[in-house]
C-alpha positions as CSV (number, residue, x, y, z in Angstrom):
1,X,64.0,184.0,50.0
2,X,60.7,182.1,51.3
3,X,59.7,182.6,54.8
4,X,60.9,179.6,57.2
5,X,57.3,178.5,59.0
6,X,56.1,175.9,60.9
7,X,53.3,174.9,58.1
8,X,56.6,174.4,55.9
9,X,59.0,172.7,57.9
10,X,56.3,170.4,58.9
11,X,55.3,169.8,55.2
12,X,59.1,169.2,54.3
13,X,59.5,166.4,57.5
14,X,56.5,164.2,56.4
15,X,58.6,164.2,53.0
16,X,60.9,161.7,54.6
17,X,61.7,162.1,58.4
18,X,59.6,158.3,60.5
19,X,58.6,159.8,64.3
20,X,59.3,157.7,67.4
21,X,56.3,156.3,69.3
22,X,54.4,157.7,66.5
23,X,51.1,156.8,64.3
24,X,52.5,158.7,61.7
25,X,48.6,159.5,59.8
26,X,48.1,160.9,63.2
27,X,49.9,164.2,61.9
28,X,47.6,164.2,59.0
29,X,45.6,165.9,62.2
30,X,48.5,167.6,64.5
31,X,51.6,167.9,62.1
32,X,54.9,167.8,64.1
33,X,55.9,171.0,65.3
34,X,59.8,172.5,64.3
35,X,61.1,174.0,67.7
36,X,63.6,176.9,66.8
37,X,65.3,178.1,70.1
38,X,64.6,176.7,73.4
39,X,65.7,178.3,76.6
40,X,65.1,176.8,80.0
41,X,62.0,175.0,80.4
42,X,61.1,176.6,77.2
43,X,60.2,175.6,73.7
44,X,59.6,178.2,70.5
45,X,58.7,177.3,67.4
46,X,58.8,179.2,63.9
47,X,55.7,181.0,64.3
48,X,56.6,182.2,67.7
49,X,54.7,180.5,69.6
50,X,56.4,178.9,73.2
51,X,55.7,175.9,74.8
52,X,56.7,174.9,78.4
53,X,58.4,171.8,78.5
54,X,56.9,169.7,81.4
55,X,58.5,166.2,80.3
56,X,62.0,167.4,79.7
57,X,61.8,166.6,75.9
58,X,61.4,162.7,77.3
59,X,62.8,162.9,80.6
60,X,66.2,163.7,79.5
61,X,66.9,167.8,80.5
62,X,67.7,168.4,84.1
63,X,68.9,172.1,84.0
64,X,67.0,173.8,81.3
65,X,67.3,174.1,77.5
66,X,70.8,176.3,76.0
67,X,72.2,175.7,79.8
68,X,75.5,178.2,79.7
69,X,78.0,176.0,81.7
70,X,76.8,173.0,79.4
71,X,77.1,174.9,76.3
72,X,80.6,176.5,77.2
73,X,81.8,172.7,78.2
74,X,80.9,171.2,75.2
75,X,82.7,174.4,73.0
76,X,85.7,174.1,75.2
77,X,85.7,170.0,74.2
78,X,85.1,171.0,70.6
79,X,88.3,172.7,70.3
80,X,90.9,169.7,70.9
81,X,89.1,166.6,70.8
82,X,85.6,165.6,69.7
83,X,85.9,161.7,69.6
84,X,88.6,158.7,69.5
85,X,87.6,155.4,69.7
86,X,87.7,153.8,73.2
87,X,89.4,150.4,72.5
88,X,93.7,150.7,72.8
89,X,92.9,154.7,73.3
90,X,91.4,156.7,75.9
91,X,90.9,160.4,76.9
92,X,90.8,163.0,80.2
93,X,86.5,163.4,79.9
94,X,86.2,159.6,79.7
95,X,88.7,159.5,82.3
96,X,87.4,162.1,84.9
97,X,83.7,161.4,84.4
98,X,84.4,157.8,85.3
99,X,86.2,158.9,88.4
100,X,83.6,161.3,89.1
101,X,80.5,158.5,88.3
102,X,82.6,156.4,90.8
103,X,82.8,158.7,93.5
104,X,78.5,159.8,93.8
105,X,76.9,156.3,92.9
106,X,76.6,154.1,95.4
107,X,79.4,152.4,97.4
108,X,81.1,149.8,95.8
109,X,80.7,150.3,92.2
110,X,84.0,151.0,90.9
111,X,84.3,150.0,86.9
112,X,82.4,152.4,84.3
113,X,81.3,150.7,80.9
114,X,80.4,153.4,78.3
115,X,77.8,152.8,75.6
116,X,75.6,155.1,73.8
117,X,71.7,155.2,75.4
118,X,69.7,153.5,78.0
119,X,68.6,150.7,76.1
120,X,72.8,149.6,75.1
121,X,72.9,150.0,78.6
122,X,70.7,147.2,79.9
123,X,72.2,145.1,76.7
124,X,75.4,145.7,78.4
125,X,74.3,144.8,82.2
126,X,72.0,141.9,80.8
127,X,75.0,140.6,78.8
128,X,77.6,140.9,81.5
129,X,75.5,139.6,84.1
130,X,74.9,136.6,82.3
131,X,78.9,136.6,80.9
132,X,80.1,136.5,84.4
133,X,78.1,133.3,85.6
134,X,79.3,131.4,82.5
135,X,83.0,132.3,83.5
136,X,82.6,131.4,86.9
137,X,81.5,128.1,85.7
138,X,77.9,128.4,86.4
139,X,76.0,128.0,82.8
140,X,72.8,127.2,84.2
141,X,72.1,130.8,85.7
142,X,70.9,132.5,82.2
143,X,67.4,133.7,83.6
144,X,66.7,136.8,84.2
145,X,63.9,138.2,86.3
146,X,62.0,141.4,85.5
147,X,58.6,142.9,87.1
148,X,55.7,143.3,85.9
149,X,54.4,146.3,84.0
150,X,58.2,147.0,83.8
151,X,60.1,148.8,80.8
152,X,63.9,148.6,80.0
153,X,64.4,149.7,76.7
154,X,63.1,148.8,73.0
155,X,66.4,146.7,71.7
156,X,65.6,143.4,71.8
157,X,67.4,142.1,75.1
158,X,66.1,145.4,76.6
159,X,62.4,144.2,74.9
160,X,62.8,141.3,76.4
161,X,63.1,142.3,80.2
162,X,60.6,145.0,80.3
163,X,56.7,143.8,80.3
164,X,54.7,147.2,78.6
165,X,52.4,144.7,76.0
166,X,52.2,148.1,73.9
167,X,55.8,147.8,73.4
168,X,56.6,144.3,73.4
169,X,53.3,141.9,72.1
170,X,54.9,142.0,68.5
171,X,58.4,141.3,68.6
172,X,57.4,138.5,71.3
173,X,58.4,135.7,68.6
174,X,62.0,137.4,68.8
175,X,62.9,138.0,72.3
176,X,64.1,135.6,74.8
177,X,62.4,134.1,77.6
178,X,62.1,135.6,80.9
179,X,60.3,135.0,84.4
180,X,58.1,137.7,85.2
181,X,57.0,138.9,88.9
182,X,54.1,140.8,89.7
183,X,55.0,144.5,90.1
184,X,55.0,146.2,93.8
185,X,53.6,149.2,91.9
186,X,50.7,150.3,94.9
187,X,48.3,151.6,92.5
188,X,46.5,148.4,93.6
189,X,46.8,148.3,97.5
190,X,44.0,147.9,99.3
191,X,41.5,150.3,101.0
192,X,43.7,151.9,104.1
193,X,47.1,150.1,103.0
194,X,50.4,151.7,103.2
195,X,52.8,152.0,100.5
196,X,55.4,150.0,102.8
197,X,52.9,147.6,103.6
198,X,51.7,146.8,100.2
199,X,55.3,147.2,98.9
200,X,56.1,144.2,101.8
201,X,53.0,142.3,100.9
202,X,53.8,142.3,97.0
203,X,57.5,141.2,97.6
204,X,56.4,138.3,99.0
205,X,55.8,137.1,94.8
206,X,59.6,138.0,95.0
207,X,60.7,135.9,97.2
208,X,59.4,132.7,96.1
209,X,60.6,133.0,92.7
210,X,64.3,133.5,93.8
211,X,63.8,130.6,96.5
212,X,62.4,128.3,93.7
213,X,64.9,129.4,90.8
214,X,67.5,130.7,92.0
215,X,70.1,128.2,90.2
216,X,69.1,129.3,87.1
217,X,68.7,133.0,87.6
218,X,71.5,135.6,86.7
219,X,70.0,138.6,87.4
220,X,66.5,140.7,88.8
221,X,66.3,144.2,87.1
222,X,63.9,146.8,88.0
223,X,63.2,150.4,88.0
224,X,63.3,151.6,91.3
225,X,61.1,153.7,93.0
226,X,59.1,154.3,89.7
227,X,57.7,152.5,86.9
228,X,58.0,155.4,84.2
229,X,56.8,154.3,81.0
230,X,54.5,151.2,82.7
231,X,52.2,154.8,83.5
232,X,54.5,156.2,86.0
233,X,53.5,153.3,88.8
234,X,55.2,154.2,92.3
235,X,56.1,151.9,94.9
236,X,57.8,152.4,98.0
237,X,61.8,152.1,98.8
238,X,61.4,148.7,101.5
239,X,61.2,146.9,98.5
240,X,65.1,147.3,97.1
241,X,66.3,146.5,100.8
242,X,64.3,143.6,101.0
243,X,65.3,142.7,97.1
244,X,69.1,143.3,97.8
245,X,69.1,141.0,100.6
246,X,67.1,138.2,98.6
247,X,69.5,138.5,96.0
248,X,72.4,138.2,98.0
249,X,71.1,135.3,100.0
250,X,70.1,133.3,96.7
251,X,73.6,134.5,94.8
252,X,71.7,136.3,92.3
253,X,72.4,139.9,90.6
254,X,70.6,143.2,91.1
255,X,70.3,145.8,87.9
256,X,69.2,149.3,88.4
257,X,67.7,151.0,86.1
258,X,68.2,154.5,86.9
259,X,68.3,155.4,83.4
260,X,64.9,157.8,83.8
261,X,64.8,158.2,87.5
262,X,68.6,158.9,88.4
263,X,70.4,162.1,88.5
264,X,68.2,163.7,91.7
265,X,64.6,162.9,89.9
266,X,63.2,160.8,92.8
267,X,64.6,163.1,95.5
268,X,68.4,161.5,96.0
269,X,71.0,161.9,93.3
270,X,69.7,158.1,92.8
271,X,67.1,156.4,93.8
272,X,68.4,153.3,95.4
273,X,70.0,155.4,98.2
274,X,66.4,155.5,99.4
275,X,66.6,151.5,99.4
276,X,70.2,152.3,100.9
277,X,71.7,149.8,98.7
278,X,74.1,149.1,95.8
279,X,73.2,147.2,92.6
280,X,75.4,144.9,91.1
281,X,74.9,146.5,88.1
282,X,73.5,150.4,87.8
283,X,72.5,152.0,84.5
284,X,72.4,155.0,83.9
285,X,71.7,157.5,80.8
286,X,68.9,160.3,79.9
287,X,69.7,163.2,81.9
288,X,73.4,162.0,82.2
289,X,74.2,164.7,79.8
290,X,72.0,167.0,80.5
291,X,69.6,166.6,77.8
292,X,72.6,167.2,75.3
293,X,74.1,164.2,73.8
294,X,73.3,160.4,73.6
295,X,75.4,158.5,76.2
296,X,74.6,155.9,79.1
297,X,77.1,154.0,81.5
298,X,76.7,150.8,83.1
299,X,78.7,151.1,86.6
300,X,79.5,147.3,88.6
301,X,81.6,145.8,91.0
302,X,85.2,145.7,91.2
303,X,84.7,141.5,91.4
304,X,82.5,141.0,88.2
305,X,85.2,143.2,86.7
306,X,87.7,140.6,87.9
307,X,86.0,137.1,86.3
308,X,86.5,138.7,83.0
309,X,89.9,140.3,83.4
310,X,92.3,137.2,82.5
311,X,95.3,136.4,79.6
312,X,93.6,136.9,76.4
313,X,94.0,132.7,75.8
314,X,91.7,132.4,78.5
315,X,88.6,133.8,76.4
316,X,87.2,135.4,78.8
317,X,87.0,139.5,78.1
318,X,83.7,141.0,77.5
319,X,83.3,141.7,73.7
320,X,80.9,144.3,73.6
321,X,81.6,148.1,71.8
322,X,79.8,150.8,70.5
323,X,81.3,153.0,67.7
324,X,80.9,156.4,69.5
325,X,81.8,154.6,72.9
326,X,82.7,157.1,75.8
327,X,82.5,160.3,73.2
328,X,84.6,163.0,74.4
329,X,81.5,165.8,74.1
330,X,79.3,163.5,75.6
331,X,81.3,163.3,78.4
332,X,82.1,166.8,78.6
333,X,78.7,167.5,78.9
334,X,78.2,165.2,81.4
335,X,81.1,166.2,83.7
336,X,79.3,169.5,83.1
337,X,75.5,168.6,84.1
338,X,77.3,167.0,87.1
339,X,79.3,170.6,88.2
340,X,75.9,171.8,88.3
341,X,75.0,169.4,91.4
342,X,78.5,169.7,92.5
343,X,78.1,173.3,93.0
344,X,74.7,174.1,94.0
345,X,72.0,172.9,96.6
346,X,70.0,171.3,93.0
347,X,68.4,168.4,95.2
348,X,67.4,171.2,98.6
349,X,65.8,173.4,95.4
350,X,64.3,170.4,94.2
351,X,63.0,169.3,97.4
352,X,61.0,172.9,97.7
353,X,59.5,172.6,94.3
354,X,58.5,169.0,94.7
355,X,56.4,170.4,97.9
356,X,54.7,172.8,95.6
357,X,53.8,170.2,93.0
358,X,52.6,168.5,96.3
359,X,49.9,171.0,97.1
360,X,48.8,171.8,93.7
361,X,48.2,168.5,92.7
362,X,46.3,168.0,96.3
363,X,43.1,169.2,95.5
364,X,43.3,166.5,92.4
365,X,42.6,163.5,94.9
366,X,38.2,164.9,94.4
367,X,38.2,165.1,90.9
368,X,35.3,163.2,89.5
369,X,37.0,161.2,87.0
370,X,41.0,161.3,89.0
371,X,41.8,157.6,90.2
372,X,45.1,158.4,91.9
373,X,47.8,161.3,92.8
374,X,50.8,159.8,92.9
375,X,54.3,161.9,93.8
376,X,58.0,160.9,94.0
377,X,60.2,163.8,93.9
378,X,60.3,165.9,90.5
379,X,58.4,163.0,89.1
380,X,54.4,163.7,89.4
381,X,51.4,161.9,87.9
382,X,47.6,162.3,88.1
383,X,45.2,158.9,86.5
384,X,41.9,159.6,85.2
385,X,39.4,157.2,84.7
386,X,36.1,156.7,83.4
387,X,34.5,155.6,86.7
388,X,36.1,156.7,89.9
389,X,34.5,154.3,92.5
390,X,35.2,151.3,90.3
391,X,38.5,152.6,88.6
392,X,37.3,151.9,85.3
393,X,39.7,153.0,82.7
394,X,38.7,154.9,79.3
395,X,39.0,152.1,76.3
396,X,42.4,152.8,74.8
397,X,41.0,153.6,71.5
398,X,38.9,157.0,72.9
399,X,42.9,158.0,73.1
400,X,41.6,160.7,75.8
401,X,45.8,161.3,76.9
402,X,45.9,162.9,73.4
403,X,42.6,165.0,73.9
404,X,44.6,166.2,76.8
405,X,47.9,166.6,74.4
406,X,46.7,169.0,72.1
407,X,44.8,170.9,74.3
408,X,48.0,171.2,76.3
409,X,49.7,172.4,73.2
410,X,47.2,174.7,72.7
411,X,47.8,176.6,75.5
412,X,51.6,176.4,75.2
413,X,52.8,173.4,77.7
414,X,53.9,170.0,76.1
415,X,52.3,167.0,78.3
416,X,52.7,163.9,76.5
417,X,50.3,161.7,78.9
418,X,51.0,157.7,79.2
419,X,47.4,156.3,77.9
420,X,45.2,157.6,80.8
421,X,48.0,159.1,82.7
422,X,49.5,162.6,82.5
423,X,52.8,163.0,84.6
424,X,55.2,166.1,85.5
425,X,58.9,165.5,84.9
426,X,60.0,168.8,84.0
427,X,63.5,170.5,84.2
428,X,65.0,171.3,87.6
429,X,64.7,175.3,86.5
430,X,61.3,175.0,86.8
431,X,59.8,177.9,88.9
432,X,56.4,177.2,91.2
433,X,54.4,179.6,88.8
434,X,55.2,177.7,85.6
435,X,54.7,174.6,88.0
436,X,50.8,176.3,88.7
437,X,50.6,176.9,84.8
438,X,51.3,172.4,83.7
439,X,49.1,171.7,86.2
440,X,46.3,174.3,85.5
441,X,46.3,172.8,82.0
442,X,46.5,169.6,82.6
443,X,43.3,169.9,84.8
444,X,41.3,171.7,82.0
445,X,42.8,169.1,79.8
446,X,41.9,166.3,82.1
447,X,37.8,167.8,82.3
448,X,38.3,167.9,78.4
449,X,39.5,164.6,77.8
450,X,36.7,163.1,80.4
451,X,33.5,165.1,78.9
């Protein structure tokens, strides 16, 4: 029997097997690497070699690779039940997750609609936003507003709403219009501005949009807190209580998308407690699960629920479904990932490992070619630039982030930077020395990518 290798598994992937977010003639260079056992924050492959996982395989492992209680849930669920379809049936994990989703989100959102990742999410809250206006006999409000430098998604309704031109400039032809407001993202304040007062400044684009269009707007989605994808763009909390309000005042929606930044990354088990608010709509997915399975949820209010809920002449439920809709393992695992908060101080821990990424990344602010440090929670990102006085970026074909890539995997971590932006988002397991070991790379990597 031949030898199982990386060299071969590679060579039998790039028979058949299309990456995501992937130039595939780039692995005529770096061929894809088969990971074999992971454990914790860490990756092997089949040569033996390990690789600290810094991004949480995409932003979607809170507690570690091969997590025990997560493994022995989703065993336990194997054994009577591994999936029934949602519509005229229902189960205990659908059941109790809901119930458990209800009780730690914020107040008010009482009605859990399953679907399968983050991007049927938004679909759903986008098309029940809009659903609900039309049954309350308000057609004209089918506009949705999104921010700039915003990302929801890569389905087309998801496409639509997010503003990353990487992702969106070629299906524009397909996707449906949208009005777009600059972001509050304070990567651009000016010289001795606070976030709050940049983040009040900037809402100010905000607020005349929804004073001038609110008749025709269903909804505003955002990311709060953090911009992931848009380069990990921060901005600071004032804004959601100054958006809720607006929104309320002008009879418009609110959609969070918490899919990357819920779950205890920013700090608080979500981020808009630190707007203390509650969306109309909150979606959620990612580290739902763990890292495990695919599943997201779209939690609302008790009264959208209502405007749909009617005598089946009336025409007005909301016809959306996805085959694998509330999966029983996928919500075992997730009732799982959440005993793990339940049970343990996860978001004090966090909270003392965040202050360590604090003062490593400190001494980043004097780099030569580093821009900006930005922090938020377990969510960490360093820019680098060409010129630091002017901010000039590197052209986007040098492709510096993936100088910095593969000398990241060289030295065992996996940083997957953002263009000219490489950002921490790694498992909640994480200890401070593996913490000093991504960003010790990603500093030589950074003076490599810049030479």
């Amino acid at each position: 029997m031949s030898t199982v290798t990386n060299a071969s598994l590679a060579a039998r992937d790039l028979q058949h097997v299309w990456h995501p977010c992937t130039q595939m003639k780039d692995h005529e260079a770096q061929p894809p690497i088969p990971v074999r056992r992971a454990q914790g924050v860490w990756l092997e492959d089949f040569d033996g070699r390990r690789y600290l996982d810094a991004i949480s395989s995409w932003w979607v492992n809170l507690f570690g690779h091969s997590h025990p209680r997560i493994n022995s849930a989703i065993a336990a669920q194997l054994s009577s039940l591994e999936h029934v379809m949602l519509a005229g049936f229902t189960h205990e994990p659908a059941i109790a997750l809901a119930e458990e989703l209800v009780r730690i989100t914020p107040p008010g959102l009482t009605r859990v609609f399953y679907a399968d990742s983050g991007s049927a999410a938004i679909e759903v809250a986008l098309k029940m936003s809009f659903h609900y206006w039309q049954n309350q006999g308000q057609p004209r409000k089918r506009v949705f507003v999104t921010l700039g430098n915003s990302y929801h998604g890569e389905t087309l309704g998801a496409l639509a709403v997010g503003n990353v031109d990487l992702y969106k400039s070629t299906y524009a032809p397909l996707l449906m219009d949208v009005l777009t407001v600059p972001s509050p993202d304070c990567y651009g304040r000016e010289p001795g501005e606070s976030f709050v007062d940049h983040t009040r400044r900037k809402f100010a684009l905000m607020q005349t949009a929804l004073e001038r269009y609110a008749e025709d707007i269903a909804a505003v989605i955002i990311e709060p807190l953090v911009q992931c994808a848009g380069g990990m763009r921060m901005y600071d909390p004032v804004y959601l209580s100054m958006l809720r309000s607006a929104c309320d005042r002008y009879g418009v929606h609110l959609i969070a998308d918490e899919i990357a930044v819920g779950f205890g990354r920013t700090g608080t088990m979500f981020a808009c407690e630190q707007g203390r608010i509650s969306p109309d709509f909150l979606c959620l997915s990612k580290g739902l699960t763990g890292g495990y399975l695919p599943l997201s949820v779209v939690l609302t209010k008790e009264s959208i629920y209502e405007a749909f809920y009617a005598e089946y002449t009336a025409q007005r439920a909301f016809l959306h479904s996805h085959s694998y809709t509330g999966n029983a393992l996928g919500c075992a695992a997730a009732r799982a990932t959440l005993g793990i908060f339940f049970n343990g101080p996860v978001l004090e821990t966090n909270e003392r490992l965040a202050e360590h990424m604090t003062a490593r990344l400190a001494p980043l602010v004097d780099h030569p070619h580093v821009s900006d440090v930005r922090q938020t929670g377990m969510i960490g990102a360093i820019e680098f630039v060409r010129d630091k006085a002017t901010r000039e970026p590197f052209p986007w074909q040098d492709r510096r982030g993936l100088i910095l890539h593969r000398h990241a995997l060289e030295r065992g971590v996996l940083l997957r930077p953002i263009g000219n932006v490489v950002y921490f988002m790694p498992p909640y397991v994480i200890t401070p020395a593996e913490i000093d070991l991504m960003i010790e790379v990603a500093v030589e990597g950074i003076d490599r990518a810049c030479a």
